[in-house]
C-alpha positions in Angstrom: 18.4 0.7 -6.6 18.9 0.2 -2.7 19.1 3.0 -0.4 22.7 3.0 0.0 23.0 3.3 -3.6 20.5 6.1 -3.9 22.1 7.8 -1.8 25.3 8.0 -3.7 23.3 8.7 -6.6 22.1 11.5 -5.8 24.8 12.5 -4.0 27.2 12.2 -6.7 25.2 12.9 -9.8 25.3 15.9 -12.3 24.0 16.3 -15.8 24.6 13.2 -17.1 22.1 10.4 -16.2 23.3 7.7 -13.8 24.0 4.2 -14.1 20.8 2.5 -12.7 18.7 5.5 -12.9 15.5 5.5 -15.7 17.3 7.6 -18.4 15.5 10.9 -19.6 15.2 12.2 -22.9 14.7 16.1 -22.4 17.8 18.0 -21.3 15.3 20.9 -19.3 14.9 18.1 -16.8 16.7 19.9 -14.0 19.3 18.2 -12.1 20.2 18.1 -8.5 23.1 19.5 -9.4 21.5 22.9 -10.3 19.4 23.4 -7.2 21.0 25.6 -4.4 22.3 24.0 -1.4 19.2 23.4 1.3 19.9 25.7 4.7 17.7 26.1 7.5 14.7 24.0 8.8 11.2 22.9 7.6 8.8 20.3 9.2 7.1 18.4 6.8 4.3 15.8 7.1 4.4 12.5 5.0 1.6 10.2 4.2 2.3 6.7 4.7 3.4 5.2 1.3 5.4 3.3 -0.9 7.4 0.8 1.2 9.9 3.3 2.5 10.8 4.6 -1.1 9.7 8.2 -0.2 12.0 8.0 2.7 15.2 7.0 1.0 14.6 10.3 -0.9 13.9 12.2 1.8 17.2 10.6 3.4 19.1 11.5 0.0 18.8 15.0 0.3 19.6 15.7 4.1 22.3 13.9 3.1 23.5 16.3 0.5 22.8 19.3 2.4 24.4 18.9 6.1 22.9 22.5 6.7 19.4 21.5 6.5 17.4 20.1 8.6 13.9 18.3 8.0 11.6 17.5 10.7 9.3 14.6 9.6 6.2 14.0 11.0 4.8 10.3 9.5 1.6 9.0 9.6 -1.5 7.9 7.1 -1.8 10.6 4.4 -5.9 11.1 5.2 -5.3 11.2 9.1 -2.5 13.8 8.5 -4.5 15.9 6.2 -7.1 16.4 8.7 -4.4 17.3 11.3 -3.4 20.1 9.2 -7.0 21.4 8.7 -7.6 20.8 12.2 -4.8 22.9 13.0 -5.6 26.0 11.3 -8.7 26.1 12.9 -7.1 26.3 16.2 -5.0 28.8 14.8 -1.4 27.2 14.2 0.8 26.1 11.6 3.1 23.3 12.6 3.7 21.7 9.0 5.9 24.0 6.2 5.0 20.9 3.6 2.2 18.0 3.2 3.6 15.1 1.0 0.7 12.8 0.6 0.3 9.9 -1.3 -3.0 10.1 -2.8 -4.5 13.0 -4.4 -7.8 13.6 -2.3 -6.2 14.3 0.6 -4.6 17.1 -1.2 -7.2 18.4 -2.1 -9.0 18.7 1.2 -6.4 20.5 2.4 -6.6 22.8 -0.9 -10.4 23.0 -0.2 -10.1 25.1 3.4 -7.5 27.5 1.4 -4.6 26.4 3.8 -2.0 25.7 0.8 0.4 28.5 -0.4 0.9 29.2 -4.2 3.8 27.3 -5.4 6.0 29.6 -8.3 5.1 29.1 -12.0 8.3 27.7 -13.2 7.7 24.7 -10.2 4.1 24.2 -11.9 5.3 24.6 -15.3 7.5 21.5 -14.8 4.3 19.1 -14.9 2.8 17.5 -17.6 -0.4 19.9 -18.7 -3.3 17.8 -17.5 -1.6 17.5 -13.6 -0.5 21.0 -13.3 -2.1 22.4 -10.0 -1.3 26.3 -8.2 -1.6 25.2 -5.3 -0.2 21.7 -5.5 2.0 19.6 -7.5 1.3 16.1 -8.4 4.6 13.8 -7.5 4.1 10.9 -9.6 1.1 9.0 -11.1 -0.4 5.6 -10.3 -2.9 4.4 -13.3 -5.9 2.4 -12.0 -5.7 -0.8 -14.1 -7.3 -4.1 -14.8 -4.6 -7.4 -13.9 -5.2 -10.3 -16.1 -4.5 -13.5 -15.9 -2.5 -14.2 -19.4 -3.7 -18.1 -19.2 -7.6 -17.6 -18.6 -8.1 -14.3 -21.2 -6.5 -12.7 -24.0 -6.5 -8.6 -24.1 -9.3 -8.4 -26.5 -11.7 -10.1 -24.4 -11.7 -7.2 -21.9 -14.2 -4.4 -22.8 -12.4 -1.0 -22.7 -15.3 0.4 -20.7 -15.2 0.0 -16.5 -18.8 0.0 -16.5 -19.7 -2.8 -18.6 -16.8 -4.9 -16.9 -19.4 -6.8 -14.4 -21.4 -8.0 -17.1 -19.0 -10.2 -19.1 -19.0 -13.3 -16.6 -15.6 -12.7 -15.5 -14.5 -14.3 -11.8 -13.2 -10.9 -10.3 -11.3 -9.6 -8.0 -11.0 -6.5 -5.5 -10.3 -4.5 -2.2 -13.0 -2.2 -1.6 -11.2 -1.2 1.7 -8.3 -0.2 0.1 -8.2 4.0 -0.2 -6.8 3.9 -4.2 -10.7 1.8 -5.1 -12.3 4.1 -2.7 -10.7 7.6 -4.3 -11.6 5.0 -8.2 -15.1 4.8 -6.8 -15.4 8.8 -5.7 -14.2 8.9 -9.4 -17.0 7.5 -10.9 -19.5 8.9 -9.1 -18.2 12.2 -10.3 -18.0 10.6 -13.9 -21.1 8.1 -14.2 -23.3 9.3 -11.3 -24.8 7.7 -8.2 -26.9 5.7 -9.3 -24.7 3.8 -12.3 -22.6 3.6 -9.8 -24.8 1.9 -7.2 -25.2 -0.6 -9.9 -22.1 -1.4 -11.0 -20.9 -1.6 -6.8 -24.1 -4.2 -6.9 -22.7 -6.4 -9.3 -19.3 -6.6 -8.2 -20.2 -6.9 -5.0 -22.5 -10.1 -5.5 -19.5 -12.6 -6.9 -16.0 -10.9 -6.6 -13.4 -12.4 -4.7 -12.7 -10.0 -1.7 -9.1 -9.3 -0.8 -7.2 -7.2 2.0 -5.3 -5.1 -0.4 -4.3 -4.2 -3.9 -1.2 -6.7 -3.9 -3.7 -9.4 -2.7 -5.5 -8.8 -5.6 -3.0 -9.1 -7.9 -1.4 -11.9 -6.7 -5.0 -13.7 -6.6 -4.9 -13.0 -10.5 -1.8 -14.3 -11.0 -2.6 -17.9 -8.9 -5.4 -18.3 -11.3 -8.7 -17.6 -8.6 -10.0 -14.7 -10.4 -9.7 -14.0 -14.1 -9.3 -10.0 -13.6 -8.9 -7.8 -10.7 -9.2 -3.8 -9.9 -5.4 -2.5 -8.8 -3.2 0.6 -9.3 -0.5 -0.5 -12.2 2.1 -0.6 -9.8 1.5 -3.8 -7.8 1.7 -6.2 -11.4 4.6 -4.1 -12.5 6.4 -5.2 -9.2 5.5 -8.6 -9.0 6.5 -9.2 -12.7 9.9 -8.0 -11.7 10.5 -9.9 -9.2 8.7 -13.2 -11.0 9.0 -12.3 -15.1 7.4 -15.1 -15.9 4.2 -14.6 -14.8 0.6 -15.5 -16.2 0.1 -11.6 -15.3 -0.6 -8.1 -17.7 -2.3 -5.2 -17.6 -5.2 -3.6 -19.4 -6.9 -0.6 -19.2 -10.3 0.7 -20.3 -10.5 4.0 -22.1 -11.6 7.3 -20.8 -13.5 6.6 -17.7 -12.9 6.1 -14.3 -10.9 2.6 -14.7 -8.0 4.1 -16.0 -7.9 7.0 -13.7 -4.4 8.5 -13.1 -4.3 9.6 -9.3 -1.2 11.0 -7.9 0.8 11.3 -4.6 1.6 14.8 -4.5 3.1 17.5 -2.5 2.1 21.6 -1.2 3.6 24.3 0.3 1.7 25.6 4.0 4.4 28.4 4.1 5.8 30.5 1.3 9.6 30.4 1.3 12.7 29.7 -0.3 13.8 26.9 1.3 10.5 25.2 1.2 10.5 26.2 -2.5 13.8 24.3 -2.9 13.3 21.3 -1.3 9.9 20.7 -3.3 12.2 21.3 -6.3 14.6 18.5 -5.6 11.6 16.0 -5.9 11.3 17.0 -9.7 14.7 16.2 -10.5 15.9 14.1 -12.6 17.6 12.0 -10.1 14.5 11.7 -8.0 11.8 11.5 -10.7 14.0 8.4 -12.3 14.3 6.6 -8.7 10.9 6.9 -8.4 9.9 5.5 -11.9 12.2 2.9 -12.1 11.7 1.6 -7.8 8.5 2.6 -7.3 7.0 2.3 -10.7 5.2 5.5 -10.7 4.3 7.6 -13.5 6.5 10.9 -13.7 4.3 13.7 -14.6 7.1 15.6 -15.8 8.2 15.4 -19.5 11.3 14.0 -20.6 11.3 10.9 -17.8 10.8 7.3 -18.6 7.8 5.5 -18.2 8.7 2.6 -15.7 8.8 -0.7 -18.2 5.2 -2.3 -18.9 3.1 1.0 -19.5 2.4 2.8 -22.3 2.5 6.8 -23.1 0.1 8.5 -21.3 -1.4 9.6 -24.5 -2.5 6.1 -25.2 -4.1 5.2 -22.0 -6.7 8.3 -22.1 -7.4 8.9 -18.5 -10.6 11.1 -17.5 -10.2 14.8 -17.3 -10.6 15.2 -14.2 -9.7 17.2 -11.4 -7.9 15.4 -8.9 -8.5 17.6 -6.2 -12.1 16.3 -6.1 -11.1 13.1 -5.3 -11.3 14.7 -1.9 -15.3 14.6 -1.8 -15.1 10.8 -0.4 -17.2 10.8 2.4 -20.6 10.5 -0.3 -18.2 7.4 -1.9 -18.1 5.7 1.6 -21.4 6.3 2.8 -22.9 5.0 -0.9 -20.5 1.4 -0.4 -21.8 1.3 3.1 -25.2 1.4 2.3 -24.8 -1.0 -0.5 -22.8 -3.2 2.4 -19.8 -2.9 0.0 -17.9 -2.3 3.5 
């Protein structure tokens, strides 16, 4: 769905589900149609993301409340994060709400106590695991193993991240890219330093290096590599633009290669329109836009899964707490003195 049509969507839409939008199957879904109208003014800072996706919704709702105005503030999520904590140290406010697009960042935010409490029925909306006080996660992105469909089958992949390196495969990855680096922080907090060291080793000594997570991906799909390391996202969107291709997904079981990290969004001011707005992005409009266009995981019940994953309760991501993803400066000081980067 293009932005125009969004738009109208959400515009337009009440109870019942709209053509084009991911249908939901639990009626306490709220709808933007229950939320009160938006009035007054809130600056909020958004984390570079999501080819523009975040910003058709963002454009969707001033759109359907003439009376508000949001002042937007763009930039990459890490950059802005420290902004915000740079701020309160010198003693001002100037964002109401920090949408970033990866969890850590959250959570060093979180970390210097800066983020408000958010009201139990906003938290309540997420699944259990991703429910936050002080933040709420957005949507999900499932870190995920592309294969190429002509050189493997599924059961030749081991279901454990940490034995991956050993099996001969030609692999492929992006260590620059922030998603591997907040997978790596991850498993240091899951496996330790020095398994990790290790398994950095052997990836690093014969992967094919990329510039980003779609590189990857479409490396695994040309055939050079046999399996690369990518959020689920960038093979669901190449397989819908090109069905046929030698491409799936796998995903290892309880560690850090499955890992579900999350965009996510908090509060710097206590409010009501600040509450408000963050409701609109759990609607059902919104959460369905952002399942079936961005292929994210809604971490709110009662949304579908964007086509190509399975329930949540079948992948069995880490219990973790996302918020530590923000302790990444150990993760790039390890890959720099493995000369990962």
């Amino acid at each position: 769905m293009r932005r125009r049509d969004f738009n109208k969507a959400l515009l337009t839409c009440g109870l019942t589900p709209c053509i084009g939008l991911a249908q939901d199957s639990d009626s306490n879904v709220i709808s933007v149609d229950e939320l009160p109208e938006l009035v007054g003014e809130i600056s909020l800072y958004l984390g570079r993301g999501e080819g523009g996706l975040y910003e058709n919704v963002l454009k969707a709702i001033s759109d359907r409340n003439p009376k508000f105005k949001l002042n937007i503030r763009r930039g990459p999520t890490a950059a802005l994060a420290n902004a915000i904590v740079a701020e309160k140290e010198a003693g001002i406010r100037r964002a109401d709400v920090f949408w970033a697009v990866d969890a850590g960042a959250i959570g060093l935010v979180v970390d210097q106590e800066i983020a408000e409490p958010l009201p139990s029925e906003l938290v309540s909306q997420l699944r259990p695991n991703y429910r936050y006080r002080n933040w709420l996660p957005v949507s999900g992105r499932i870190r995920t193993l592309p294969f190429n469909t002509s050189a493997l089958g599924i059961e030749q992949i081991p279901q454990s991240i940490m034995s991956l390196p050993d099996e001969g495969f030609k692999l492929g990855w992006a260590p620059e890219y922030a998603s591997f680096q907040s997978f790596i922080t991850a498993m240091r907090l899951l496996a330790g330093n020095e398994a990790t060291s290790d398994w950095l080793l052997k990836v690093n000594s014969s992967a094919k290096r990329y510039a980003g997570e779609l590189g990857v991906v479409m490396g695994v799909e040309r055939g050079e590599v046999d399996i690369g390391f990518a959020n689920h996202y960038y093979t669901l969107r190449l397989k819908a633009g090109k069905p046929d291709a030698m491409l799936d997904l796998a995903f290892t079981k309880g560690d850090s290669g499955c890992l579900v990290n999350a965009s996510g969004i908090l509060a710097l001011t206590s409010n009501k329109t600040v509450h408000n707005f963050i409701r609109y992005l759990f609607t059902k409009e919104v959460q369905s836009y952002l399942s079936s266009e961005a292929f994210e995981i809604p971490l709110v019940d009662g949304i579908a899964l964007p086509r190509g994953i399975p329930s949540l309760d079948l992948i069995s991501p880490p219990a973790i707490d996302l918020t530590q993803l923000s302790d990444l400066r150990p993760t790039l000081d390890l890959m720099r003195e493995l000369r990962v980067l």
